[in-house]
C-alpha positions as CSV (number, residue, x, y, z in Angstrom):
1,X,15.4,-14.1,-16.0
2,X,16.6,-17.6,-16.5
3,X,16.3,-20.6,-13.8
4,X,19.6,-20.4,-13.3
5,X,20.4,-16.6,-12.8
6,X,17.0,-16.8,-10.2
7,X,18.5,-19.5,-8.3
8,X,21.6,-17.3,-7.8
9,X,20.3,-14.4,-7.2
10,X,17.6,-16.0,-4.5
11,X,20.7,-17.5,-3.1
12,X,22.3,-13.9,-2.6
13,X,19.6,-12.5,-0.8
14,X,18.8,-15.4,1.6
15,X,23.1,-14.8,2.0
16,X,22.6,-11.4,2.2
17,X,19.1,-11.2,4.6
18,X,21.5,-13.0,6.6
19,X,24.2,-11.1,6.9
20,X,22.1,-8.4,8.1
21,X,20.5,-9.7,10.9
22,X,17.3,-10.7,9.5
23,X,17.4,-14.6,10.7
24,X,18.7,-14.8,14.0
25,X,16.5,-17.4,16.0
26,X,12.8,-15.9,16.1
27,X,9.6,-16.8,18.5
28,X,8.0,-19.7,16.9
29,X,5.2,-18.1,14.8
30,X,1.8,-19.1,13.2
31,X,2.6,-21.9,11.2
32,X,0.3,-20.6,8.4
33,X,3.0,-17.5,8.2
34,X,5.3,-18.2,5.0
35,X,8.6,-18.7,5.8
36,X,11.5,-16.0,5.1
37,X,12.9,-18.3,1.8
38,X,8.8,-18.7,0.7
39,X,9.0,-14.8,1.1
40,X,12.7,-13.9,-1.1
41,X,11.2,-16.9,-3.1
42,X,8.5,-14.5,-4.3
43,X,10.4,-11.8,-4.0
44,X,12.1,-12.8,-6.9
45,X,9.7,-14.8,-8.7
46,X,6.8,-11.7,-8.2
47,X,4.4,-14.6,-7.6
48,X,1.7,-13.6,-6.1
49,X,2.5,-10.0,-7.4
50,X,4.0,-7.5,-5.1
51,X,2.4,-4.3,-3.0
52,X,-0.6,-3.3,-3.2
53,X,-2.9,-0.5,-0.9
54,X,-2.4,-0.1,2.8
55,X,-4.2,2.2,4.8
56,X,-2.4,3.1,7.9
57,X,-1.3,5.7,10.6
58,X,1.7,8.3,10.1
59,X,3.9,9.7,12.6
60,X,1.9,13.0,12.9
61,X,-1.5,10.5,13.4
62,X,-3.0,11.4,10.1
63,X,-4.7,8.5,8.6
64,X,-2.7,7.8,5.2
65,X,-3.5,5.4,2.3
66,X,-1.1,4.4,-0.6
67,X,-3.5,6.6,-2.9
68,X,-1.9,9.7,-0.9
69,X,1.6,9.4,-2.4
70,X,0.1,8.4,-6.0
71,X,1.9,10.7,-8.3
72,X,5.4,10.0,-6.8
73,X,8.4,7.6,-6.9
74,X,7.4,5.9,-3.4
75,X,10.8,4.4,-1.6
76,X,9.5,2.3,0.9
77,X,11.4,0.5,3.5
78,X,10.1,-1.4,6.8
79,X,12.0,-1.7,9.9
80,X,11.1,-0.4,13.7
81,X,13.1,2.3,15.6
82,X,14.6,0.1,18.2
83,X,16.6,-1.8,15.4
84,X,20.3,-1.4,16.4
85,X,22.0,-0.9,13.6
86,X,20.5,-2.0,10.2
87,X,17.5,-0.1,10.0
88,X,19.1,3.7,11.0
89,X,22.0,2.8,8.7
90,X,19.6,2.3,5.5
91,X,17.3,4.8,6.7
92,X,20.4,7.2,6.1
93,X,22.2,6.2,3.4
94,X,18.1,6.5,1.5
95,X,18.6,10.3,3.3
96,X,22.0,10.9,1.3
97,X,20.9,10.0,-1.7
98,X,17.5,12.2,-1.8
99,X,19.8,14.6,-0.4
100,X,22.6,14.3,-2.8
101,X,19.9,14.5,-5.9
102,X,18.9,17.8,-4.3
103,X,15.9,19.3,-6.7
104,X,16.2,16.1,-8.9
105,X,14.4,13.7,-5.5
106,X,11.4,16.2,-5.7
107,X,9.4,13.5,-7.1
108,X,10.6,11.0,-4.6
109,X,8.7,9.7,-1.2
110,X,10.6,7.9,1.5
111,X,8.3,6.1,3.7
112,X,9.0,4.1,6.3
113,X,6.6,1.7,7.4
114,X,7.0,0.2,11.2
115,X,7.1,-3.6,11.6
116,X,6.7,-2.8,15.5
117,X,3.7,-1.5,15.9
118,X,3.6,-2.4,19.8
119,X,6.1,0.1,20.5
120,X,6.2,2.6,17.6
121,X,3.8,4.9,18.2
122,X,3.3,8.3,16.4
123,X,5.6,9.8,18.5
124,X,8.1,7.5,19.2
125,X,8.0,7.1,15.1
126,X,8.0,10.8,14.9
127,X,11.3,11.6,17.4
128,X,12.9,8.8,15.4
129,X,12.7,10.0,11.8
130,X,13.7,13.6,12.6
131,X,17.3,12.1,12.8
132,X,16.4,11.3,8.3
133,X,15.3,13.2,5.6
134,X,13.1,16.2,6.2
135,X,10.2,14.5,3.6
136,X,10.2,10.7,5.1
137,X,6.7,10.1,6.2
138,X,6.8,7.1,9.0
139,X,3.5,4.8,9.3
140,X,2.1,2.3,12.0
141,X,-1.3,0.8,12.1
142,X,-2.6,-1.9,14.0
143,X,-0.7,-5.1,13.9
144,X,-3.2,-7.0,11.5
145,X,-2.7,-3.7,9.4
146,X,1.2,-4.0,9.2
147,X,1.1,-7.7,8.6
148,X,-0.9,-7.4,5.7
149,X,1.2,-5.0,4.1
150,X,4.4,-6.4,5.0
151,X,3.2,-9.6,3.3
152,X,2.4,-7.6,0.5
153,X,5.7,-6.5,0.0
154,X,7.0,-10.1,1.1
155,X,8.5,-8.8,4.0
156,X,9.8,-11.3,6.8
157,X,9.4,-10.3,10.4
158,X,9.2,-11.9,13.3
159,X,10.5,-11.2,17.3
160,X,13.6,-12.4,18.1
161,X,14.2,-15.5,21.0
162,X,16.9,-12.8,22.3
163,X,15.7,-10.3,24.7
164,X,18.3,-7.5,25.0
165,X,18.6,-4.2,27.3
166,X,16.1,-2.4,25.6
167,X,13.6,-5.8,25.1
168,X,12.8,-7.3,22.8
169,X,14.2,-6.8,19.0
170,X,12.6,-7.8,15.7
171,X,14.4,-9.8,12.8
172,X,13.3,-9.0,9.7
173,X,14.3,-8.8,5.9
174,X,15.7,-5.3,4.7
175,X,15.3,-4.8,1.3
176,X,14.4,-1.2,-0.4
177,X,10.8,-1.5,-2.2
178,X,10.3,1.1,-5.6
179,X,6.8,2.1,-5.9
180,X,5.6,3.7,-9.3
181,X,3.8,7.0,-9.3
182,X,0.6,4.9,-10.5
183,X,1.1,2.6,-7.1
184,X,2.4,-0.4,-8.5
185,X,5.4,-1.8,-7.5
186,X,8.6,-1.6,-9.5
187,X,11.4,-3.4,-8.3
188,X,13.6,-4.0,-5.2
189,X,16.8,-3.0,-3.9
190,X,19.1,-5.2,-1.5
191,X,20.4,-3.8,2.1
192,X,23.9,-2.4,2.0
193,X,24.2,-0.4,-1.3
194,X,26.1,2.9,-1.0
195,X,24.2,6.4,-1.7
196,X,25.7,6.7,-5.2
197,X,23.6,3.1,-5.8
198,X,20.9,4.5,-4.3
199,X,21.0,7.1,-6.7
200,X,21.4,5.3,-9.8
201,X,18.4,3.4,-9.5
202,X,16.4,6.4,-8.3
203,X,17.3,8.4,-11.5
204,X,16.7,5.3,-13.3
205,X,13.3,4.9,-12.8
206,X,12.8,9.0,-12.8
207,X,13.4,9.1,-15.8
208,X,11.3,6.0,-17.2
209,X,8.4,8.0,-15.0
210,X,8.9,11.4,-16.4
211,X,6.2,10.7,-19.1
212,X,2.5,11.9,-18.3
């Protein structure tokens, strides 16, 4: 991609991170965390590369490791069930798109991976994601656990200054990660695209994995 188109494009996301949610003031945080832009930074660059194995918790408290979904066209999203708005309204329009590929999403697995482990338990994580599709699989893990993947993934998360009704609520980046059905990551998708986007890259990358 050239320098230019990069600088763009890294300008978009920070633009668009922002415009849903994801940098509202935060809880000052270890200063050896990298900052959101060091994050989209390598986001876009893939340096360090991205993903990578997690081993975790899911929501019916089975142990599950990255090598469980090897074979499938992983969709991978992180957010936390007491997110307001963003993270239900990606979580569903992920849900109309496997639902609108009917047979076609066979090959797909939506996970969703918890960036609030404190509060999203199995079954708080289980209650939540029977509101999506019937084959999301949510995960939580110890906090050190979900760092380290979420770094992996160049994920930025942090808890908010502002403590709300419900307490306290996490900002955090919301992008869509494509994992290959040999476990290495593909490539991103940004927050807001419609089901029929969705879709499109979905049956993009089906196809390029249809091979042996």
């Amino acid at each position: 991609m050239p320098k230019g188109c990069r600088h763009l494009l890294r300008s978009w996301l920070a633009a668009t991170s922002i415009l849903f949610g994801a940098f509202s003031p935060a809880l000052a945080a270890d200063s050896a965390e990298p900052s959101a832009a060091a994050l989209i930074e390598a986001l876009v660059t893939r340096v360090p590369p991205i993903g990578g194995p997690f081993n975790l918790i899911d929501h019916t408290g089975r142990r599950r490791t990255d090598v469980d979904f090897h074979g499938k066209l992983v969709v991978i999203y992180f957010g936390y069930t007491h997110c307001p708005d963003v993270c239900p309204t990606e979580l569903q329009t992920i849900s109309l798109a496997l639902d609108a590929l009917g047979t076609a999403a066979d090959p797909v697995q939506p996970l969703f991976i918890t960036v609030d482990p404190e509060r999203d338990t199995p079954s708080v994580l289980a209650d939540y994601i029977s509101s999506f599709h019937a084959r999301l699989v949510a995960l939580t893990g110890p906090a050190p656990q979900i760092r380290r993947v979420a770094l992996a993934y160049k994920v930025f998360f942090a808890k908010s200054a502002v403590v709300g009704p419900d307490g306290y609520a996490i900002d955090h980046t919301s992008f869509i990660y494509l994992v290959g059905k040999d476990g290495r990551y593909i490539d991103f998708l940004p927050p807001g695209l419609t089901p029929e986007r969705i879709i499109e890259a979905l049956r993009l990358h089906l196809d390029r994995q249809s091979g042996p």
